[in-house]
C-alpha positions in Angstrom: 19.5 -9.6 16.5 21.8 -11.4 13.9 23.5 -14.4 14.1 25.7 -16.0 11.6 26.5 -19.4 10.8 30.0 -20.2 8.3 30.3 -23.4 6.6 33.7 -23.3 4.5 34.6 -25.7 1.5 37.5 -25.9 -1.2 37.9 -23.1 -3.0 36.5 -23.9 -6.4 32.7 -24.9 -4.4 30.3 -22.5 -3.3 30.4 -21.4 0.2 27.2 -21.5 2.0 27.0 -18.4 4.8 23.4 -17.7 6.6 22.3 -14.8 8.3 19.4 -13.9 10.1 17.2 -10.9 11.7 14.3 -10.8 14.0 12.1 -8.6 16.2 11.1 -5.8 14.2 7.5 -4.8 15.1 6.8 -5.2 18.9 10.1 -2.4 19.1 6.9 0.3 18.0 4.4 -1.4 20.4 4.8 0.4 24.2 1.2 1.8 24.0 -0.3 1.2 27.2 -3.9 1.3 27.4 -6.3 3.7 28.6 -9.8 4.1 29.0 -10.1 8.2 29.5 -9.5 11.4 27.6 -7.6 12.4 31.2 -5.7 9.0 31.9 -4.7 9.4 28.4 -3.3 12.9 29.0 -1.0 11.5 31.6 0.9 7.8 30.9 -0.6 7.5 27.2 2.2 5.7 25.1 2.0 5.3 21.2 3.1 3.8 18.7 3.4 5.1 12.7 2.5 3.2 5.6 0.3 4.5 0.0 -1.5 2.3 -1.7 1.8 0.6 -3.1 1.9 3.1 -5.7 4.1 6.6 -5.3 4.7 7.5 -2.2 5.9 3.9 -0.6 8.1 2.1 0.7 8.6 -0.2 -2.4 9.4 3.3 -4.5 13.0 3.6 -2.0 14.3 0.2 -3.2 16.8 -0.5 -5.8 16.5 -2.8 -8.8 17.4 -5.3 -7.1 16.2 -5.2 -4.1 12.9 -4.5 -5.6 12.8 -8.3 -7.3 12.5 -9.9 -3.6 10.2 -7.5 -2.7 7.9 -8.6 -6.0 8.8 -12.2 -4.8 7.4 -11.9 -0.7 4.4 -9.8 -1.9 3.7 -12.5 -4.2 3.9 -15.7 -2.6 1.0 -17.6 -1.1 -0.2 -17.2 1.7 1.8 -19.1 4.5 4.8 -19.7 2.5 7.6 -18.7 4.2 10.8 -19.8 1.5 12.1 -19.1 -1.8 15.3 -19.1 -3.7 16.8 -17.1 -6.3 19.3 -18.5 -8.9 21.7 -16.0 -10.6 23.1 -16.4 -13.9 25.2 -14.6 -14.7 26.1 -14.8 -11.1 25.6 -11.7 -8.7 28.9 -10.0 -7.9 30.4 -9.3 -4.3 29.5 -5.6 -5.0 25.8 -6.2 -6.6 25.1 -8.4 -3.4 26.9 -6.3 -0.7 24.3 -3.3 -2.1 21.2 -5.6 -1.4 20.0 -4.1 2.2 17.9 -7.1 3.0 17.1 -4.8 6.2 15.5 -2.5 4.4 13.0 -4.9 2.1 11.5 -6.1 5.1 10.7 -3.2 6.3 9.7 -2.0 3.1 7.1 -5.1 2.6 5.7 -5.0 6.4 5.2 -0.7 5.8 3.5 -1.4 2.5 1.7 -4.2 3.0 0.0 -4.5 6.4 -2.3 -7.5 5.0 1.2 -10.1 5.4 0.3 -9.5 8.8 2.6 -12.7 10.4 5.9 -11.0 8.7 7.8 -9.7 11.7 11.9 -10.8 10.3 13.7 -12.4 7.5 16.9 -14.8 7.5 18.8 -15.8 4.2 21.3 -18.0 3.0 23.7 -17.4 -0.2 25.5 -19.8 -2.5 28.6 -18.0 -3.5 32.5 -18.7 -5.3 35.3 -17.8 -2.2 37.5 -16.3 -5.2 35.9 -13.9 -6.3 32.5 -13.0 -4.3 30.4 -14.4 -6.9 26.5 -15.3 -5.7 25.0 -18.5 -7.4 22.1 -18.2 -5.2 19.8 -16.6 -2.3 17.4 -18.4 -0.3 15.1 -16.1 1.7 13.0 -17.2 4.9 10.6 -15.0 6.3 10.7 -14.6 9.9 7.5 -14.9 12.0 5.6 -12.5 14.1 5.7 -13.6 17.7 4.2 -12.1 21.3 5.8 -8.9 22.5 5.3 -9.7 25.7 6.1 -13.1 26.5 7.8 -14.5 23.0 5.2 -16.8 22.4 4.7 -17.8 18.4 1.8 -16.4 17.4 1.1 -17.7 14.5 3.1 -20.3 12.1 3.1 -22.0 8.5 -0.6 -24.4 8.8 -2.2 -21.5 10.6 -1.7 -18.5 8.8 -4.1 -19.4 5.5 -6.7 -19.8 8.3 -6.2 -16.7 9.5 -5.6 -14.9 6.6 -8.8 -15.8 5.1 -10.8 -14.5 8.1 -9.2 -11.5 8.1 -10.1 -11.3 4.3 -13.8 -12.2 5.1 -13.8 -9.4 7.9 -12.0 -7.0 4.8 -14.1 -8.2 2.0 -18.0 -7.8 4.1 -17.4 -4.6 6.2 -19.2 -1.8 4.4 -18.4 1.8 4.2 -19.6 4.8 2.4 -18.2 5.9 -0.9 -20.1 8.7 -1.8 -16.4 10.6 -1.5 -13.3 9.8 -0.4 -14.0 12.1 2.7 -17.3 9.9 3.5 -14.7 6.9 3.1 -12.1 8.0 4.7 -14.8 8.7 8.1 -16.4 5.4 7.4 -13.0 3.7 8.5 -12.1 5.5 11.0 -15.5 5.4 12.6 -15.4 1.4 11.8 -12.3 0.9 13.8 -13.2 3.1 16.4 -16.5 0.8 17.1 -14.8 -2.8 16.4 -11.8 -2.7 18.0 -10.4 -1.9 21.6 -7.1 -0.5 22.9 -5.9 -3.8 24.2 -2.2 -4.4 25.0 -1.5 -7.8 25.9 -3.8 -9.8 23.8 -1.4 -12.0 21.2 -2.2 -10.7 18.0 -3.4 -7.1 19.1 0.3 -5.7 16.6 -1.4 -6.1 14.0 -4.3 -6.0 11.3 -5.4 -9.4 11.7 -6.3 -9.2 15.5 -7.7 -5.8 14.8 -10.1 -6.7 12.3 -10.9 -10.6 13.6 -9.9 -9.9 17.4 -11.5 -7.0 17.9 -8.3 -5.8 19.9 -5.8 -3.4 18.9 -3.0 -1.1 19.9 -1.6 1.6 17.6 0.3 -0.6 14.9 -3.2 -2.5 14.3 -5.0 0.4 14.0 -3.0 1.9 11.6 -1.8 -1.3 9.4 -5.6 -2.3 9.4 -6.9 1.4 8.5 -4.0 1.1 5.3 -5.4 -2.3 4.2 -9.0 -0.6 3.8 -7.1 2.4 1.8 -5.5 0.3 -0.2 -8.3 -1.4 -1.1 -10.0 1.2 -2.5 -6.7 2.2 -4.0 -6.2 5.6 -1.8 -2.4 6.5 -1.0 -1.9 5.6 2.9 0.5 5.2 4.9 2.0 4.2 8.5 4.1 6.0 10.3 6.3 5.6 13.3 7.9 8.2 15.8 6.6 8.8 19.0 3.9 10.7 20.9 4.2 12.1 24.4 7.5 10.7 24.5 6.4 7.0 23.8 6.6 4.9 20.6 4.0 5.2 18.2 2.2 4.6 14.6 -0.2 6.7 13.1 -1.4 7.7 9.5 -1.1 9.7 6.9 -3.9 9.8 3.7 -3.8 11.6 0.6 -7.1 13.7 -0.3 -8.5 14.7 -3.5 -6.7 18.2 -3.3 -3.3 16.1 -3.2 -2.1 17.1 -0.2 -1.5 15.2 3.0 -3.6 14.6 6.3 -2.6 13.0 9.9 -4.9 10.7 11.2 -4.8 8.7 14.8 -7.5 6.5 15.1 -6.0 5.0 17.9 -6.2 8.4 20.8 -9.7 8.6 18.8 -11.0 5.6 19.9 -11.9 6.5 23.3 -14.2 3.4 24.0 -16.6 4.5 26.7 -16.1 7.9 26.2 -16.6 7.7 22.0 -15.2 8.7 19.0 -13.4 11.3 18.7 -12.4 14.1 15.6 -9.1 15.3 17.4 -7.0 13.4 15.1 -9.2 12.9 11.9 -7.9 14.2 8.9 -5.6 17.7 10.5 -2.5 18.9 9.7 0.6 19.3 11.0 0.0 22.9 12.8 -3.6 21.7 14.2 -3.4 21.5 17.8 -6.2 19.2 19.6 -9.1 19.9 21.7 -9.3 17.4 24.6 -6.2 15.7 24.7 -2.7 17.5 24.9 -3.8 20.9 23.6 -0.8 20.9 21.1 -0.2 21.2 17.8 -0.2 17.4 15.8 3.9 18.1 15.3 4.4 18.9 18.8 2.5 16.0 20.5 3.7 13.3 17.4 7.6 13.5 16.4 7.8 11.4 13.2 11.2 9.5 13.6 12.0 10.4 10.1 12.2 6.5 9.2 14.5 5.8 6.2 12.3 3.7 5.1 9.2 5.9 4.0 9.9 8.7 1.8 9.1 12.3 2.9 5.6 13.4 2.0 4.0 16.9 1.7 1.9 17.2 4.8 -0.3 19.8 4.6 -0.2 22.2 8.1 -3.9 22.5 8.1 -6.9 19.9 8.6 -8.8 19.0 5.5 -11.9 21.2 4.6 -14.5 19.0 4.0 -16.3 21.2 1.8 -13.4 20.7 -0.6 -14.2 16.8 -1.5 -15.1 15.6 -4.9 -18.4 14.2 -5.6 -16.3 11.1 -8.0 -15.1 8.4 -5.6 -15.4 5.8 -8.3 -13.0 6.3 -10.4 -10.5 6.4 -7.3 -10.2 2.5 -7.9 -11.0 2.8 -12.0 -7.7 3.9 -13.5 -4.3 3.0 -13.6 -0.7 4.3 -14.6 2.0 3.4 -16.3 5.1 5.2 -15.1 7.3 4.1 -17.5 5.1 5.4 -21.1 3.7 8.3 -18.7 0.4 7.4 -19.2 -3.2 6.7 -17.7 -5.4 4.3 -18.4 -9.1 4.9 -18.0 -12.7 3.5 -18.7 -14.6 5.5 -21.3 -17.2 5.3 -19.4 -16.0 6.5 -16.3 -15.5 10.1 -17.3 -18.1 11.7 -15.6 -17.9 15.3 -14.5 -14.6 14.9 -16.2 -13.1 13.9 -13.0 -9.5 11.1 -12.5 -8.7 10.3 -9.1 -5.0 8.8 -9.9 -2.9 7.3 -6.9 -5.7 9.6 -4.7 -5.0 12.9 -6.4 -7.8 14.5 -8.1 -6.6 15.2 -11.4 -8.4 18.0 -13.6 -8.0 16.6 -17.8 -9.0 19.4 -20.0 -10.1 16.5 -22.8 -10.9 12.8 -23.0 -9.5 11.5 -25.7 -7.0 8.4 -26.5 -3.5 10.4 -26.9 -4.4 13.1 -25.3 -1.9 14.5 -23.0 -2.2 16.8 -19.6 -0.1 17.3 -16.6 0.6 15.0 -13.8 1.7 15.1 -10.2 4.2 12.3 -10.5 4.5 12.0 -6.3 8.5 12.2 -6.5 9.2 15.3 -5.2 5.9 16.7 -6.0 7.0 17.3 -9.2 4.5 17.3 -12.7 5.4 15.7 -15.7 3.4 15.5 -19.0 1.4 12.3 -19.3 -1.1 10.9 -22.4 -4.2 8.9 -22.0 -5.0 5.6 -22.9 -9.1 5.6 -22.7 -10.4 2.2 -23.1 -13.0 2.1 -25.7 -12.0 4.8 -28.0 -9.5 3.1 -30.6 -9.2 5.5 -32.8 -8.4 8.6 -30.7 -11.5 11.4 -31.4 -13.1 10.8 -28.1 -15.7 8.7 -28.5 -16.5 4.9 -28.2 -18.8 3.6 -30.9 -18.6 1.0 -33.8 -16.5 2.8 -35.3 -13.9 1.8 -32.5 -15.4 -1.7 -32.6 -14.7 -2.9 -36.2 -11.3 -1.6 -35.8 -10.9 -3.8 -32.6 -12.5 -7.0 -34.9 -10.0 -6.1 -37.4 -7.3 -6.5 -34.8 -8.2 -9.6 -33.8 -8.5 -11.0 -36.5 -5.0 -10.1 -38.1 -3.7 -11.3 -34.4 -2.5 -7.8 -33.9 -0.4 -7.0 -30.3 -0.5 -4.0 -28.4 2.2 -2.0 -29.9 0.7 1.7 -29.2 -2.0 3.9 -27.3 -4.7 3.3 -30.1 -4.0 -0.9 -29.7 -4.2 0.0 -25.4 -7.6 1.1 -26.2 -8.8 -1.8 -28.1 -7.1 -4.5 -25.6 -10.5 -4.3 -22.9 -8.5 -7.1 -20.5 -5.2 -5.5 -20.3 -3.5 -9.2 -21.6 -1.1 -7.6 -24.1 -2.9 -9.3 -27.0 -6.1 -7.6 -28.9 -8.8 -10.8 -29.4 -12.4 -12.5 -29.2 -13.1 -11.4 -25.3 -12.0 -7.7 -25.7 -14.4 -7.5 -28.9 -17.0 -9.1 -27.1 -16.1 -6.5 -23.7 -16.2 -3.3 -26.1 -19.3 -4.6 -27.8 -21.0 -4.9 -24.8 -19.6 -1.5 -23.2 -20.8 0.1 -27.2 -24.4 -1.3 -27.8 -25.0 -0.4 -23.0 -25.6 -3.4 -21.8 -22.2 -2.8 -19.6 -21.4 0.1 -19.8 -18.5 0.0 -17.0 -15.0 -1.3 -17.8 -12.9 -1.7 -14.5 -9.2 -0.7 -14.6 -6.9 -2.5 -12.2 
């Protein structure tokens, strides 16, 4: 709902104007629970987010909507304000394009793990002649009971809650011998903590399924992302509706690139087990003991404008296809903007890159080297260079060779101005000194041979 409340001055002060919107997640929430594979036939109601990187939420948003987006991912946890100044100011036009509608739902699709976030309200500084905005000040709105409206959580609570869902996150174990074995891992996790349970307070979202134990579809699927994006594999959450009743399921990128459905949620079974009906399949794969259809039949995506279209494949995931590299899933990084990939030199084993969860085959390791890309926009390839950390002088090897020129930067105080500098600058700080000399001397002479990329 929006309400509005206008305070009016003399012209030549700022007008102050406040607006605000709630109730966005318990609209996706009228699962109702069930026990059986053949209750769950009849009155089973459901309700449907990448790492961050490509394919999200964040990637729909303009300039400048993208800056509050940075600013609510970035905040501390529990704080629930902040302002931004403008100068210049922001015209009428620049502001009038902000869809503030669309950030939040960009932030709670992307980042399940701001689990309380469930609205936004804002107020604006502005001159009455000409439009002009001094200033925004942006309140996050919080996450109450669907059923009853009752606040579930508020500003001295959430930190405590936040850092047991973090100690649930940061202990539970899985098994990264491939992303498939990962992938399994959580949905078999979530399928043996959690229960379909729809009227406990927090069971919308990731913090009552991973601390609660209780969950209906959005907490399934928001906590199953947080694990993805952990372990930096492109995930998201999406919404539509199944059998005709709201619902949120996922969808995971595998090492082949393409797109698979999962619903951990009409998995879980509880007494009856897990099940594999919804694990990993594609859009024309039709299920054994539930509805009998096809995935697209029995889930209709609502085609949210808030998620961009992915590629889903119309086939389930061979699992005889996975890679044997998980590691390097989590040990590289991109820079969109140079077209580039940064990578350990000592994580190129089997000559494998796993980059935003696409297996990527490189022909050569080398820094400057260059080899095609899947970008993610429109499935589109584009011609990227490596940065590999370690070899500073481009010929594909890190040795002290590659250190003496990285002492030699230091000492001159040298900056990253290139790919060969990227290599020598270990630590990613922009600046070449003592600690990446002493991280590639250590990486060189083996007694750490892994640099993580982050």
């Amino acid at each position: 709902m929006f309400s509005f409340v206008v305070e009016c001055y003399a012209s030549a002060k700022p007008v102050i104007v406040t607006e605000y919107f709630e109730e966005y997640c318990d609209e996706y929430c009228g699962d109702v629970a069930s026990d059986s594979v053949s209750e769950n036939m009849q009155d089973y109601f459901y309700p449907y987010s990448i790492g961050g990187n490509v394919y999200s939420s964040y990637s729909l948003l303009s300039d400048l909507e993208k800056v509050y987006y940075d600013k609510i991912v970035s905040l501390d946890v529990g704080v629930l304000s902040f302002t931004i100044n403008y100068s210049p100011t922001l015209s009428k036009k620049q502001f009038e394009s902000i869809d503030f509608t669309k950030i939040m739902y960009a932030v709670c699709l992307d980042h399940p793990e701001i689990f309380y976030y469930n609205g936004y309200g804002y107020s604006k500084s502005y001159y009455p002649s000409t439009g002009a905005v001094i200033s925004i000040t942006y309140n996050i709105g919080i996450k109450k009971h669907g059923q009853n409206n009752a606040e579930i959580y508020n500003a001295s609570n959430i930190p405590t809650y936040y850092d047991a869902m973090m100690d649930v996150i940061d202990n539970a174990n899985f098994n990264t011998t491939t992303r498939y074995d990962f992938v399994k891992s959580v949905h078999d996790y979530l399928c043996n903590n959690a229960s379909y349970i729809n009227d406990y307070a927090s069971c919308h979202d990731a913090y009552g399924t991973l601390v609660n134990g209780v969950a209906v579809c959005q907490g399934y699927s928001e906590a199953f992302k947080i694990f993805c994006d952990k372990y930096k594999i492109p995930c998201v959450c999406i919404t539509g509706t199944a059998n005709g009743g709201a619902h949120m399921w996922n969808a995971v990128q595998m090492d082949d690139g393409k797109w698979y459905l999962l619903d951990i949620t009409w998995d879980d079974q509880d007494d009856d087990g897990i099940f594999n009906d919804f694990f990993l399949i594609g859009l024309e794969t039709k299920d054994t003991y539930f509805t009998g259809n096809a995935f697209k039949v029995s889930h209709v995506s609502d085609g949210s404008p808030y998620l961009p279209p992915l590629p889903y494949s119309d086939t389930a995931f061979n699992s005889a296809d996975k890679y044997s590299n998980f590691a390097a899933t989590y040990n590289a990084k991109g820079d969109f903007v140079n077209k580039k990939i940064i990578l350990s030199f000592f994580d190129t084993t089997d000559n494998n890159i796993y980059f935003h969860g696409m297996y990527v085959p490189v022909p050569s390791y080398y820094t400057t080297a260059t080899f095609t890309l899947t970008s993610g926009n429109n499935n589109t390839t584009e011609s990227c260079r490596m940065v590999l950390i370690g070899d500073c002088d481009g010929d594909g090897y890190a040795n002290v060779t590659d250190y003496s020129l990285t002492v030699n930067k230091a000492l001159s105080g040298e900056t990253v101005e290139d790919d060969y500098d990227e290599a020598s600058d270990a630590n990613f700080d922009g600046v070449i000194d003592a600690l990446d000399v002493a991280i590639l001397e250590r990486a060189i002479v083996g007694s750490n041979t892994q640099i993580i990329v982050e």
